[in-house]
N, C-alpha and C positions, 0 to 999 in steps of 0.2 A: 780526172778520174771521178767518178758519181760516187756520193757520198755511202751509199747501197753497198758500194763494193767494198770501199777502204774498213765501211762497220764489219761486213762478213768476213774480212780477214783480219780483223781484231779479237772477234770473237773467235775464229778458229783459232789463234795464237791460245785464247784464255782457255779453249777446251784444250786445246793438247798440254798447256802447263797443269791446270787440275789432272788430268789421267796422271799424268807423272806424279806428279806431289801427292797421290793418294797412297803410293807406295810407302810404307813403313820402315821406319830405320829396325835394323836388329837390336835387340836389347843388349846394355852394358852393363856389366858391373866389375869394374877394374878396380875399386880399392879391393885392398883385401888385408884380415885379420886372421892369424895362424894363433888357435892356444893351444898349449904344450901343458897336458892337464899330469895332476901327480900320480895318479893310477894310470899313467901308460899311455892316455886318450889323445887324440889329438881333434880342433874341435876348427873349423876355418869358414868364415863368414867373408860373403863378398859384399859388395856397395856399389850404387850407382855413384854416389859421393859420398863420401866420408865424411860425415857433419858431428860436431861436436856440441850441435845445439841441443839434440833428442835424445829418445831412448828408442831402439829398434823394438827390441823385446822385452819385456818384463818378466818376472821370476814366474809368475802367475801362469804367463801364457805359454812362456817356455817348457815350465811340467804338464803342461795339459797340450799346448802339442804332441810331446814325446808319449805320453798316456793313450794320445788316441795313435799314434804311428804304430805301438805297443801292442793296442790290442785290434788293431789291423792284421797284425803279422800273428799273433794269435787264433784270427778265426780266419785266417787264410788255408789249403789245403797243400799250400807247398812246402817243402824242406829246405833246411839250410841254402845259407846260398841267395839273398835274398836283396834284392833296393825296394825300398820304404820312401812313398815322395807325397810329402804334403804340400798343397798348392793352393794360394791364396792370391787373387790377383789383383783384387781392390782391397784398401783397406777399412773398408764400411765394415759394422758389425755384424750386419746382417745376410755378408756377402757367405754366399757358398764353400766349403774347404773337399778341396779335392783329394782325398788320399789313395795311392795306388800300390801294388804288391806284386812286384814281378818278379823273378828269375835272373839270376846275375845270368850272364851269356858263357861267360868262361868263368867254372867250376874246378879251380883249382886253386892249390895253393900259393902264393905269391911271396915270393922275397923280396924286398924293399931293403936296398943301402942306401943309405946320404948321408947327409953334415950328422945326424944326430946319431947315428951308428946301424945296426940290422936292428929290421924289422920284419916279425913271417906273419903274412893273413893269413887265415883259413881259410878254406875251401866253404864255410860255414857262414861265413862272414854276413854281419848284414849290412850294408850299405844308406842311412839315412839321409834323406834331402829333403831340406824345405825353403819352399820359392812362396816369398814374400814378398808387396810392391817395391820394395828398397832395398833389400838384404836376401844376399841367399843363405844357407847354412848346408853346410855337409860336415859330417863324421860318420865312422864306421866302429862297429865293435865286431868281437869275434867272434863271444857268443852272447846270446841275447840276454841274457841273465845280466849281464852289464851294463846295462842300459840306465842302471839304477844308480847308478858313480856318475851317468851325465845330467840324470833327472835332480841330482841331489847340487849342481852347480850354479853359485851365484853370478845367476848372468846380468844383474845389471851393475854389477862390477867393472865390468870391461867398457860400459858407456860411461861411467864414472871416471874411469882413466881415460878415455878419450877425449872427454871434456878437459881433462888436467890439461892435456899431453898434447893434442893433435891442434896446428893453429892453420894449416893450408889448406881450408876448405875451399873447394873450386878453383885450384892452379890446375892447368894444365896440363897435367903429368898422374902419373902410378904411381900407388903408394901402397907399404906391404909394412903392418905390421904384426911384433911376434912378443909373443905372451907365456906366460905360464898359471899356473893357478896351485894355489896350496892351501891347501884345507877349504879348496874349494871355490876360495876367492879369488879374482883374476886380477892379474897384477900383470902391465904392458911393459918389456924391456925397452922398448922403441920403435915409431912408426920413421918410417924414412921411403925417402923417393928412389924408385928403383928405375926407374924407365922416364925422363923427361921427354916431353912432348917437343918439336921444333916449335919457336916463336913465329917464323916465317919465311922464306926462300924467294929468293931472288931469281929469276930466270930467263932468258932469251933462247927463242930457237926460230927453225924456219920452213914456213906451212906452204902450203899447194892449196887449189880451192880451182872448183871450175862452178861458175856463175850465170844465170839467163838472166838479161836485159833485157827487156821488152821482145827485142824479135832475134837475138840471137845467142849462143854461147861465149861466155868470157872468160878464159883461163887469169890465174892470177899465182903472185908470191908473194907473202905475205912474213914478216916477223914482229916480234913478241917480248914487250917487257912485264911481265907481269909478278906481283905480290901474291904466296899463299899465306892462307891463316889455316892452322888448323886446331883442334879440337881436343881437348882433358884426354881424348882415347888417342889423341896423337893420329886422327883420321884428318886429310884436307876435308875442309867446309866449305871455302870460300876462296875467291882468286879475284884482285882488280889488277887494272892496269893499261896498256896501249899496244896498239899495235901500226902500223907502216904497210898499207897493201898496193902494192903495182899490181892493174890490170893492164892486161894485153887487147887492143882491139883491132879487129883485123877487117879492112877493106879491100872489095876488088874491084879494079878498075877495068874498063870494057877492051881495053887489052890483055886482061887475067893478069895482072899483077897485083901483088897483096904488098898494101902500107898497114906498117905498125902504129897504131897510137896509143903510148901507154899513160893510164890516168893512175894518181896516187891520191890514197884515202888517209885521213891520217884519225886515229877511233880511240876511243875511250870504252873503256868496254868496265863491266863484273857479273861476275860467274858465282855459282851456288849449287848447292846439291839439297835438291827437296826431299829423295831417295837417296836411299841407300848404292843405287847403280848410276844414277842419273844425273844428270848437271844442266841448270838451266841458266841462263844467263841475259843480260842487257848493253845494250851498243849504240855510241851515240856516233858518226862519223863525219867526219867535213874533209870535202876535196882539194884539195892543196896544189894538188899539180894536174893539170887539165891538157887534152893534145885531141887535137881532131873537133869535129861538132855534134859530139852523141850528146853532152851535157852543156848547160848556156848558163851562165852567172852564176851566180853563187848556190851552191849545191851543196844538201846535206843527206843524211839516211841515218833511220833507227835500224837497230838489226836488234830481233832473238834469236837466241844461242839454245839447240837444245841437241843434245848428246851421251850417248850412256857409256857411263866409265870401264866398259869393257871393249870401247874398240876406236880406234883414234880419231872416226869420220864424226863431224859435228853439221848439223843442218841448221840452216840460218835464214828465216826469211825475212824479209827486208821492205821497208815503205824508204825511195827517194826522192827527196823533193828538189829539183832545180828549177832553172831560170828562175832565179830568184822567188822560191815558192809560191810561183805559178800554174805550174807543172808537179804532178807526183805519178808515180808509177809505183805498184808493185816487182819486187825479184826475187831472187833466192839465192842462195851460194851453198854448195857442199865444201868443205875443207875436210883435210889432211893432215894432221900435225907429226912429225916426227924430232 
């Protein structure tokens, strides 16, 4: 094969993994902090991780957020009924703060039972949210007059207990914890793991795959032992392992009879997801069991893997090199996994 060709299908491999991998993961924030304030409030901060090295918010910034959310809702034209969403997406000082004032959707009143007993919103209610690089925050009060029981909360109490308390930063798991506050000050009952994430899975199963070689189709079956890893959100990330693929190749003879010769690959493969839908992956193969003369001495193939996690067909295109890396070819394979 000319060196021309093998570079333009390398480079097409690198263009189609860049378009994929420019897709963005959805944002997370799975820790999460519930305070159970002594005037009634309830105040709950999320996290991408839960770190006990920092302080998210200070006292300072915390009243002068709720000040400007305050007097948003103030010189806004609408009634009761209300979400209030401050948004900051970088944390430079200089960065832009977005505040918005909309309309709850449903304007009624809301009963709430749980562990902590009844609870009734208003129809009044106004809904605050603020989106920070690391931390969300939501609370609501009933009427806005209230607002002054949350402005008046020492919040950097709660990173102060965090720092005490919390020592699992970056395991791989949920973690929820629940607080109160009295006279203001926040005082953490306990942060504990609610939702652990799998360490890894084990798995075998058994693929389908139809293949072009050089000048014709090759069906094949294929099976799978493969290692997952996944991820603090308990999402897979990553997958290695092997696989065992018999191809079927079919000859006819000038009397129209078809011989079977089946070759077997034996791969090392790992797999990733760049995206949020998408999985790319790597494949190293060598031919172990060889039948008929498609392939001559010692014969290997790279394969990439690339497939989106919403449907079970995976495309793979492939450089082989035989007769003793003499010879290389261009292929391809669709598979099928069930």
């Amino acid at each position: 094969m000319k060196k021309s060709k093998i570079l333009s299908i390398v480079m097409g491999l690198l263009v189609a993994y860049q378009s994929i991998s420019q897709e963005g993961k959805v944002e997370r924030f799975p820790d999460s902090l519930k305070i159970e304030t002594d005037f009634g409030g309830e105040v709950t901060f999320t996290f991408r991780n839960m770190s006990n090295k920092g302080q998210y918010v200070d006292n300072e910034l915390w009243k002068s957020m709720l000040s400007i959310m305050e007097s948003a809702v103030n010189n806004s034209d609408l009634d009761g009924g209300l979400i209030v969403t401050y948004e900051k997406k970088a944390a430079k000082e200089n960065e832009n703060v977005l505040v918005t004032v909309q309309e709850l959707e449903d304007k009624s009143d809301i009963l709430i039972i749980d562990k902590s007993g009844t609870k009734q919103l208003s129809a009044n209610r106004v809904e605050y949210k603020i989106w920070l690089p690391n931390v969300r925050i939501f609370f609501l009060v009933n009427e806005n007059d209230d607002l002054q029981n949350f402005k008046s909360l020492d919040i950097e109490s709660a990173w102060n207990e965090i720092n005490a308390t919390y020592t699992n930063e970056g395991n791989r798991n949920y973690y929820v914890g629940t607080g109160t506050s009295n006279y203001n000050e926040i005082k953490l009952d306990k942060i504990e793991d609610i939702n652990g994430a799998p360490e890894g899975i084990e798995i075998t199963f058994i693929g389908i795959g139809l293949g072009y070689y050089r000048d014709r189709f090759v069906p094949d079956l294929s099976t799978k032992l493969g290692f997952h890893l996944y991820d603090r959100y308990g999402d897979h990330f990553m997958e290695f392992g092997f696989t065992y693929t018999t191809q079927f190749f079919f000859d006819r003879s000038e009397e129209g009879k078809y011989t079977n010769f089946r070759n077997g690959w034996l791969n090392g493969f790992a797999k990733w997801r760049p995206g949020e839908n998408n999985e790319m992956g790597v494949g190293v193969g060598s031919l172990v069991q060889r039948k008929g003369d498609f392939f001559n001495g010692a014969t290997w193939k790279l394969t990439v893997y690339a497939k989106s996690s919403k449907t079970p067909l995976t495309f793979s295109p492939e450089l082989v090199f035989t007769d003793n890396f003499k010879s290389v070819f261009p292929a391809m394979r669709f598979g099928f996994t069930f």
